[in-house]
C-alpha positions in Angstrom: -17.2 -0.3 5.4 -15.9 -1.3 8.6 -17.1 0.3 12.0 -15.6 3.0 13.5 -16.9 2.1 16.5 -13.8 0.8 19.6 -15.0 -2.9 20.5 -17.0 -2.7 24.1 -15.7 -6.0 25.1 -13.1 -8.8 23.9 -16.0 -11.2 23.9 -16.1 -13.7 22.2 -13.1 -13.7 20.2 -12.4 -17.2 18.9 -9.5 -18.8 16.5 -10.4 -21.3 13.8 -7.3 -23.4 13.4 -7.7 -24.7 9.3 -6.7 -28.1 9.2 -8.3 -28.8 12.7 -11.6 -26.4 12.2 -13.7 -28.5 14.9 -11.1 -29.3 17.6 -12.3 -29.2 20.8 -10.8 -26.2 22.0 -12.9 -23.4 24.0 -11.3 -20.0 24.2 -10.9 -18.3 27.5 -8.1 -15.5 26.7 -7.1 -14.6 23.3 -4.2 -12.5 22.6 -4.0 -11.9 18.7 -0.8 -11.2 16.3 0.6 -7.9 16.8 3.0 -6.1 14.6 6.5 -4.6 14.5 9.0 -3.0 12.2 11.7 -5.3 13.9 13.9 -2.8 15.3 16.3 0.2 13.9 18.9 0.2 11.0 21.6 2.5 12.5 22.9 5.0 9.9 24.5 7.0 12.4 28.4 7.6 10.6 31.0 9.8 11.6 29.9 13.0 10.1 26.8 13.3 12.4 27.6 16.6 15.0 24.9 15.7 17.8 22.8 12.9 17.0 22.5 9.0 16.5 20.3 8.5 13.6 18.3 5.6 12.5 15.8 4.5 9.7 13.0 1.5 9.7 14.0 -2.1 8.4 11.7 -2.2 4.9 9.6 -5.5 6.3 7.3 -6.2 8.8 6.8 -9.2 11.5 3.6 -10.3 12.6 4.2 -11.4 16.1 3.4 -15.0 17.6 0.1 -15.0 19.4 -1.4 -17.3 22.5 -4.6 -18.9 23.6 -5.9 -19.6 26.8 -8.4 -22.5 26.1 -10.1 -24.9 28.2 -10.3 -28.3 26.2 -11.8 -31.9 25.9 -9.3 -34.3 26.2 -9.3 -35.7 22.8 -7.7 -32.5 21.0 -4.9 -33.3 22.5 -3.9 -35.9 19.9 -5.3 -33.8 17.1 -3.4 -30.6 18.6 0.0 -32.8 18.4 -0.5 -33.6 15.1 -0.4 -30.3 14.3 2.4 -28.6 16.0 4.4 -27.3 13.6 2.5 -27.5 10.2 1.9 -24.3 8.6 -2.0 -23.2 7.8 -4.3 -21.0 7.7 -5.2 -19.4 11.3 -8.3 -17.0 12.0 -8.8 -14.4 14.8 -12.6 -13.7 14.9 -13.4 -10.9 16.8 -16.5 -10.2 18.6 -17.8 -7.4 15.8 -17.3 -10.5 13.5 -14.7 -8.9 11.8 -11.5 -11.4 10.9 -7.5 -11.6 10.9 -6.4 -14.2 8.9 -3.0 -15.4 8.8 -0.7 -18.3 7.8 1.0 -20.3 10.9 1.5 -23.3 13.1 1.1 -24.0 16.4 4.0 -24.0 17.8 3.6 -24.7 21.5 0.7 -26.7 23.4 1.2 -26.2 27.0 -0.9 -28.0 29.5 -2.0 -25.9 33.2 -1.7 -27.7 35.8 -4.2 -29.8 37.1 -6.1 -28.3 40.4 -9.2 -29.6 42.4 -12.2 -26.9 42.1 -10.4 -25.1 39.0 -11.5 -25.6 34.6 -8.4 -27.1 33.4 -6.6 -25.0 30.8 -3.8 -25.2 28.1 -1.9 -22.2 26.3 -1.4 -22.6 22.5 1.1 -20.1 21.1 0.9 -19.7 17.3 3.6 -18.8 15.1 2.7 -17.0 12.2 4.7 -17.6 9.3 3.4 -15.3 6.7 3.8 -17.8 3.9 1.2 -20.0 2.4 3.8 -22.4 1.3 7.3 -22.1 1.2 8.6 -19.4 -0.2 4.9 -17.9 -1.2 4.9 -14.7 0.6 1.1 -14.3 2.3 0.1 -11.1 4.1 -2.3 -11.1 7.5 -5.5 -10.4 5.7 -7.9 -8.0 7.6 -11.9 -8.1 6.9 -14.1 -6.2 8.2 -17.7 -7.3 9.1 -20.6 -7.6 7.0 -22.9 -5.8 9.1 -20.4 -2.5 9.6 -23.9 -1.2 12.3 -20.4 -1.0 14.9 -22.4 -3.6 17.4 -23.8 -7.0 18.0 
């Protein structure tokens, strides 16, 4: 039974990337997957009298996401080798509660360089809702074990 409690605080969300679970990545900012119905299907025809009408599109997408991490220098080679294969990614959030989802990274962007400031580096994730091609996989929520609301 998950909590019905709103989370206090955003920390410490983290991502576990599956094919790279011990990268040396350290969260800083962590904006997860949302979702959307992807716009309208306009149905409006010529027999409407006063208004444009409109009905949802039948599928859903599950939005890219990004991460703000600070990082050793040697992910960067195992983040490359990644870019663009699909796997399992993993939103924990601080109630320990999970998103799981199928993507890739598809963008590892290095901050700039600055004297007195913890270098950083955006990773923006893809999701691609299939566990293989063609093999339709849904974000899969799960709530945490200990449903007390807190930690």
């Amino acid at each position: 039974m998950p909590s019905n409690k709103p989370l206090d605080d955003g920390f410490s969300t983290i991502i576990t990337l599956a094919n790279i679970p011990t990268v040396k990545i350290y969260e800083k900012e962590v904006t997860p997957p949302g979702i959307q119905a992807g716009g309208a299907i306009e149905t409006t025809t010529m027999r409407n009298t006063t208004w444009r009408t409109m009905s949802p599109k039948s599928l859903r997408t599950l939005t890219p996401m990004s991460v703000t991490v600070a990082f050793a220098t040697e992910a960067i080679p195992q983040i490359q080798g990644q870019v663009g294969i699909n796997q399992l990614i993993t939103v924990t959030f601080p109630d320990l509660s999970t998103l799981a989802f199928y993507g890739w990274i598809d963008e590892f962007t290095i901050g700039a360089m600055t004297e007195g400031e913890q270098p950083t580096a955006t990773i923006t994730i893809q999701p691609s809702n299939q566990s293989s091609p063609g093999v339709e996989a849904a974000p899969v929520y799960t709530a945490p074990e200990n449903s007390s609301g807190g930690i």
